[in-house]
Each structure stands twice: as structure tokens, then as C-alpha cells.
N, C-alpha and C positions, 0 to 999 in steps of 0.2 A: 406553803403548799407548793410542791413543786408539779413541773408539766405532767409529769405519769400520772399523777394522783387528779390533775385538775381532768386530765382526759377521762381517769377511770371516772368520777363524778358526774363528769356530762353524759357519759355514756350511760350509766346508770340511771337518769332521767330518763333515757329513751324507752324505761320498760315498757310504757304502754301503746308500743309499739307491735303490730303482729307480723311484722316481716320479718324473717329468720335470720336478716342481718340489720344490727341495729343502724335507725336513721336518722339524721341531721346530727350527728355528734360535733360538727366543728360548731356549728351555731350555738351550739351548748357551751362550746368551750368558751365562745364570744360570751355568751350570755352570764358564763360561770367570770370570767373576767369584771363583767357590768357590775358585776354586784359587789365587786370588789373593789372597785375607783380607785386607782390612788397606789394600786400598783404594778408593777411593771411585769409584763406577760411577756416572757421572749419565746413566743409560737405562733409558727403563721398557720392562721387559722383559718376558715374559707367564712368572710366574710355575710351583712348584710351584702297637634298638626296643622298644618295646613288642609290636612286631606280628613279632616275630620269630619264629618255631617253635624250639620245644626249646628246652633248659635252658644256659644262657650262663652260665659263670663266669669272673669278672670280681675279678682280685686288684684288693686296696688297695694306694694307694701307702705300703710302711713296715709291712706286711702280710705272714706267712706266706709258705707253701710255694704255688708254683703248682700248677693243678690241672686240668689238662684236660678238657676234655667229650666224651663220647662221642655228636659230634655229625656231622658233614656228613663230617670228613675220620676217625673214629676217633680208637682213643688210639695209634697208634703213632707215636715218640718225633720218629722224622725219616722226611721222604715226596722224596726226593730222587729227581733226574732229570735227571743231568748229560750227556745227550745230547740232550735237548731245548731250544732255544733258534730262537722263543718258545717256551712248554714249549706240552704238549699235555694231559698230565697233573698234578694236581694236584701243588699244593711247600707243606710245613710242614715247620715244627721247633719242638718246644718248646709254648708256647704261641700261637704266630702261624703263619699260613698266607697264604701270596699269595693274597688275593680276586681281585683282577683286575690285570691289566696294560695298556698305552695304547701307543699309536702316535700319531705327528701325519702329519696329511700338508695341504699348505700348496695352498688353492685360489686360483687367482687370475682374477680377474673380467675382463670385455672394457675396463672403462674402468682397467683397472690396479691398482685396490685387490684387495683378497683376504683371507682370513679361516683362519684357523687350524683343521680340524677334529681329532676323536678319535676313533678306532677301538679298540675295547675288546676286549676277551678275558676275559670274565666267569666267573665260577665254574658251574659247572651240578651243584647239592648230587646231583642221582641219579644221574650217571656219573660225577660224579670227574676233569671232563674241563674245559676251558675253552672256550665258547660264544664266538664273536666277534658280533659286532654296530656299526653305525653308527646306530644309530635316535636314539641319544642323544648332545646335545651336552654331559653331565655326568651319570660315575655314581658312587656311593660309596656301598659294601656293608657292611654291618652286619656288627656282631660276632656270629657264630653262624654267616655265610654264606651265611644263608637270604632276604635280605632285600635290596635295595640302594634307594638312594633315584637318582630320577632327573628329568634334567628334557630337556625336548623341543628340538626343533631351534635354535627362534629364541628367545632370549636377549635380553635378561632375561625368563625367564619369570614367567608369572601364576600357574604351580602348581606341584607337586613330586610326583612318582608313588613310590608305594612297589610296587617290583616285586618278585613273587617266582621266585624264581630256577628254583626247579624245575619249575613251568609257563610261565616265560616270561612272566608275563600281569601286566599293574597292578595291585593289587586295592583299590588307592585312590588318589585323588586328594584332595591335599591344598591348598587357594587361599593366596596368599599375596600381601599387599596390595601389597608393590615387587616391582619384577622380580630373580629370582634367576638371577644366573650360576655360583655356586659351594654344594656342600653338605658338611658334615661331619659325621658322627655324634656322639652324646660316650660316653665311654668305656663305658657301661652301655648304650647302645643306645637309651636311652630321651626323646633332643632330637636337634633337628640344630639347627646352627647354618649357614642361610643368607645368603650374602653379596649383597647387594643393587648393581645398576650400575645408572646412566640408558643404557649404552650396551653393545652388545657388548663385553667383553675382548677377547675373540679374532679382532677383526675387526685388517685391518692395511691400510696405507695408503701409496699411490703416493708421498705426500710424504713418506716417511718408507723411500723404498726404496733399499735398499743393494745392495752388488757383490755375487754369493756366490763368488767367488772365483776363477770361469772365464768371467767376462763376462757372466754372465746376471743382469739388474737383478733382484730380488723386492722386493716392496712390505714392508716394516717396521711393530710396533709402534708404537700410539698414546707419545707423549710425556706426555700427561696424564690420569693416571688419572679415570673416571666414579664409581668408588667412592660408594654413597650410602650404606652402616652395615652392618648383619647383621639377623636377625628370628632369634630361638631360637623354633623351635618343638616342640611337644609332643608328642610321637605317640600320646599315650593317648586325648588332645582332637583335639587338628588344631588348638589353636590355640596362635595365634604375637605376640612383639610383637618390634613394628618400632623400631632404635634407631640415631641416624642418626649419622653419622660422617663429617666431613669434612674430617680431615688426611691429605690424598691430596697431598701435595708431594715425598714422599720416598718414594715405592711405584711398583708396577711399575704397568703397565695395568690387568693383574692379579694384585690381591693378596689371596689370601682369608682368613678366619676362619675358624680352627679352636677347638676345645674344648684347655684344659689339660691336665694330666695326670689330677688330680682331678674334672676337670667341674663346677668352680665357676665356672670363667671362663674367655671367649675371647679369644683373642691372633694378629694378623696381623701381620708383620716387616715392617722396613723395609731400605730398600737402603743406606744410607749406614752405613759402618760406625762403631760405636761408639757409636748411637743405642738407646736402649733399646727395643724392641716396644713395640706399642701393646697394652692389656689393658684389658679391662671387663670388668664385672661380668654379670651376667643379667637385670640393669635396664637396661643401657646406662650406667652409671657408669662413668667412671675408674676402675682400680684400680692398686694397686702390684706389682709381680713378685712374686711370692711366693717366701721364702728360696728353696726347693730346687729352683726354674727359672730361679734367675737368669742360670746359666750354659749355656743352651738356646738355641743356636741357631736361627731358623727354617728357615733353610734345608738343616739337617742332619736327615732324614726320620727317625732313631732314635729323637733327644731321650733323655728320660728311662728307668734302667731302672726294670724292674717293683716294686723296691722304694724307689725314689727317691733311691739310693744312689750312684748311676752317670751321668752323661751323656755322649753321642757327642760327641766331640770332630770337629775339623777338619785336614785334609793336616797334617800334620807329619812326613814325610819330610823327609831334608835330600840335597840334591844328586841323585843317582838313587833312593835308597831308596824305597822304597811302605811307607809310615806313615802310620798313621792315629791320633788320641790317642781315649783312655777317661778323661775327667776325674773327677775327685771333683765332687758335685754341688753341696758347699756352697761349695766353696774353688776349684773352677775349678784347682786343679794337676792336673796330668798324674797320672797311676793307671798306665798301660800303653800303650804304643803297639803295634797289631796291623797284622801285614803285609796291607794292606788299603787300597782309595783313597777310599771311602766305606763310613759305616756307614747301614743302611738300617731293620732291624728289630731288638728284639729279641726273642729266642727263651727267656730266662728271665734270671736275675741275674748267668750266667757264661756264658751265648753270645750270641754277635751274628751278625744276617746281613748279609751286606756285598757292594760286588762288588768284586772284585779279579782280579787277573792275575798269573799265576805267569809271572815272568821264563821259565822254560823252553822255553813254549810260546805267547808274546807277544812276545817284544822285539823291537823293530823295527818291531812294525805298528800302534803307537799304542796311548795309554793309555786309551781306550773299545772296545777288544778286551778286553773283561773279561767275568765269571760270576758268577753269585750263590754264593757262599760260607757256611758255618758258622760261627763261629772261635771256640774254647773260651778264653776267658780264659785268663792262667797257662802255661799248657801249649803254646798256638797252634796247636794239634790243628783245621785243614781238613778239613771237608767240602763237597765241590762237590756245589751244589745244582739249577744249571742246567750247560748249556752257554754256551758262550761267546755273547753277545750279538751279534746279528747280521738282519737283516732278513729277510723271506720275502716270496714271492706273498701268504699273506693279509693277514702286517703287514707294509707298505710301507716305516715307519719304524723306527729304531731303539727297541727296547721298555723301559718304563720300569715298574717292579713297582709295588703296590699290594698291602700287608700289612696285615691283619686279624686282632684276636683270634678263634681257631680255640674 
């Protein structure tokens, strides 16, 4: 299959979509790639505090019993709301809660280019409820749920906002010397690690426009990523160093920096399979994978569990089955395959949240009629967390979660 055909595909997903231009099609394309492991995609495609309130705990990897905080969502065990889709009211399990969820919806300009925007559904800690918002072109919420980091329309920006969630309001602005398109927390709450472009990511382009799959041209992803490094910055300070980076040959337009498991070191994936991630240090060094993430995928949103014991595996269903594997972290074998098409979060050292699709009440209408899911290791004991995914008048596009230490 080549790129035309993988783009018309993904694009064709986005039927149940009511915007009159289809959305998240590069995410599709990622996703049409996921499910095909093992081969080589050459399209860059647009990728996946300190000032926090209240008391954040935050297991070690190789660490104890989890421990929840009687914070934003309580301590009860699972917050489920499987008639909700996009939810309306808060979803946890475990140690993890949905901070926020995303929508794309794909703008296109008079001279034919056009630009990918996001539409958010943000936590709101005093209702317990999910606040939508466009104001931001990138948010990403701290662990505790009080907090998210954000940054403003045009891209790459020159600051970073730390907004807080239960008035809605900035309550700092933080400068950062390149432009930032992408933010990530690190596991304690206390850096983010910003990803630096000379150019919008999410901008897209007439030469680069594909069929969606009923005749209507849409403008396409950049081919070569702007990527210019990451800047870790500090939130106790506000200050940050900038460290540059420029093997941008095998990544999507965009591709970001995130923190490890540990929060020693950041690492952004590459697209070519069997390429190892790219990892530095918090200087901007080189570094090596470390044993117990070697077999971490990036583009598997679970990664690691809480005790470093565990990693989310990729599709391994055979034939029709819905299979997903749980590998061993050191050895990369298979542990368990759970009835499940993606793993998404985890919920403690023996649940995962995932979405999946029960044959019963799906088959026939494609395998992105799915739900956010529970799944008990062992046992395989389901709990549906949402309803089935599906678009709305406020989210236009198909919604994609966003999981946070709770």
C-alpha cells in the first residue's frame, strides 16, 4: 500500500465526522501505520509542577504500592461513565484519570494550504466536569489536575502559560528563547520538556494535498520536519536550556519530546521501523535506552507500567481476533495478550485502560467504533469506561483521551 492510498484510508475513517472538512487525518495515518508494524511508512505525518495545588503522589518506577491522593477526582477506585462519549463527567481508575481529551478539525485557507487545529475538553478540578476550549494551540495537564501548561494560537510560540484549571485563568507566563510547538510534563510535575520548530507542525499544504476518498482534494502534511531540539524547563525558576537537535530525517512534521519514565531523560520516536528512539539527557547529550525502556514503543501511549515490570505491547491479534500483547519489559516476550486494540493508560501494575470493541455490539461498523475500557490482567475482567467513540456538535472530530496521574 502506498502513501496515496494509506492517506485515502485514513481519511475515510474520518466519516463520522460533521465538519465539512475532514479531521485528524494525519493521526489516522499514524494509526493506519500502528497497525501495520513492521513496515516502513516514509510520510511525515503529524504525530501523537511545582505550581501545582495539593499533594501529588507519584510512585517509583520498581517502587511499592500505589497510592492515590485525595485530590481533584477523590479516592474512589474507578469513575466510570459508559454512556458518555465524549464524556462529560469525569473518568479514572486506579491511579490515572483522563485530564483532557482532543478533537482535530482540519482548516483550510483560500490559497489552499490549511493547518490542523485542536479542540480540548479540559478537566475543570471544581465540577468534576470537562470544560471545552479552543483558545489553545497545545495543552498538557499536570499531574494532580490542577494545573496544565499551555501555549497560544500561533506557533512556535515565545512562552508557555501555566493555567489553572479551576479559574480558568494564567497565572504565569513563562518566556522561552525558540518557539515552542509541543509541552510535556515529567512524571513529578516539576519540568516540562518543550519541543522547539522554526515552523508550525500543524500547518499543512496544497502540495502535499491528497484525495479523502470521495473526491474532495485536502491539503497534506509537511514532508520535512522543522524540528529545531527541546528546552527542559524548570517551573520552580522559569528557567529553561535550549538544546538543539537536528536528526529530523526520519520523524513526522511533528514529533515531540516527552520525559522517560523516570524523568531523567527525554526521548522522541522515529517512524522507520526498527530504528532505535532518539534519547538525551537534560543537558542535551546523547544518551543510551535505558535497560527497562527498551522495549517501549513511542507510539504506544501506555509505555511502561508503574512498576517498570510491564510494557504495552502492539496489535497482535491474528486473523480477526482483537489482541493486544503486555510484554515483559526486560525481554520484550509476550506476558499476556488482552481482548483489546490499543493500550492507552495505566490504571496500576494489573489494569490497563484501553479502547476496545466488543464484537457483540461493533462488528460490521469498523474497528474505531470502540470505548475506553478497564482490563484486569489474569482474569480479563472489563470494565467500560466510556461509551463508544463517536463525534458530537461540540467535538466535531473523533476524540482522542489524554491520561494523567490523578
Amino acid at each position: 500500500m502506498n502513501v496515496d492510498e494509506l492517506l485515502k484510508e485514513a481519511l475515510r475513517e474520518q466519516a463520522d465526522s460533521v465538519e465539512p472538512a475532514p479531521a485528524d487525518f494525519a493521526d489516522r495515518v499514524l494509526a493506519t501505520r500502528r497497525r501495520r508494524h513492521g513496515r516502513t511508512v516514509t510520510l511525515a505525518a503529524v504525530a501523537v509542577t511545582a505550581v501545582i495545588a495539593g499533594a501529588v503522589v507519584v510512585p517509583q518506577i520498581g517502587g511499592g504500592e500505589d497510592v492515590r491522593p485525595a485530590g481533584v477526582t477523590g479516592t474512589q477506585d474507578v469513575i466510570a461513565h459508559p454512556d458518555q462519549s465524549p464524556p462529560k463527567d469525569v473518568i479514572a481508575a486506579g491511579r490515572t484519570a483522563l485530564a483532557s481529551f482532543v478533537t482535530y478539525k482540519t482548516v483550510v485557507y483560500k490559497n489552499g494550504d490549511g493547518i490542523r487545529e485542536r479542540i480540548y475538553g479540559v478537566i475543570d478540578p471544581t465540577t468534576k466536569t470537562y470544560r471545552k476550549t479552543t483558545r489553545w494551540s497545545w495543552l498538557s495537564v499536570a499531574p494532580g489536575l490542577r494545573t496544565a501548561a499551555v501555549l497560544e494560537k500561533d506557533v512556535p510560540a515565545k512562552r508557555i502559560g501555566l493555567l489553572d484549571l479551576a479559574t480558568n485563568k494564567v497565572k504565569r507566563w513563562i518566556p522561552v528563547a525558540r518557539g515552542a510547538a509541543g509541552l510535556a510534563f515529567s512524571p513529578d510535575g516539576s519540568k516540562l520538556v518543550a519541543t522547539t520548530y522554526a515552523k508550525d507542525p500543524d500547518r499543512l499544504y496544497k502540495r502535499n494535498r491528497v484525495d479523502d476518498g470521495s473526491g474532495k482534494i485536502m491539503p497534506g502534511p509537511d514532508f520535512q520536519s522543522t524540528r529545531t531540539g527541546f528546552a527542559v524547563v524548570d517551573l520552580r525558576t522559569g528557567h529553561s536550556d535550549w538544546h538543539e537537535v537536528t536528526e529530523n530525517e526520519d520523524t513526522n512534521a511533528r514529533q515531540d519530546f516527552e520525559f522517560n519514565a523516570d524523568g531523567t531523560l527525554v526521548h522522541a520516536g522515529v517512524m522507520t521501523g526498527g530504528v532505535p528512539e532518539q534519547y538525551f539527557d537534560l543537558k542535551g547529550r546523547k544518551a543510551a535506552v535505558p535497560a527497562g525502556e527498551r522495549h517501549v514503543e513511542w507510539y504506544i501511549e501506555a509505555g511502561l507500567s508503574p512498576n517498570g515490570k510491564l510494557v504495552a505491547g502492539d496489535f497482535a491479534g491474528k486473523g480477526d481476533e482483537i489482541a493486544v500483547a503486555v510484554n515483559d519489559a526486560r525481554t520484550g516476550k509476550v506476558v499476556e495478550k488482552l481482548p483489546a486494540q490499543q493500550l492507552v493508560a495505566w490504571a496500576d501494575d494489573k489494569r490497563v485502560v484501553a479502547w476496545g470493541c466488543d464484537p457483540k455490539r461493533c462488528d460490521g461498523t469498523g474497528e474505531f467504533h470502540n470505548q475506553l475500557l478497564l482490563i484486569t490482567l489474569g482474569t480479563h475482567k472489563v470494565v467500560p469506561l466510556s461509551d463508544f467513540r463517536k463525534a458530537s456538535a461540540d467535538y466535531p472530530g473523533r476524540w482522542s483521551p489524554q491520561f494523567t496521574r490523578r
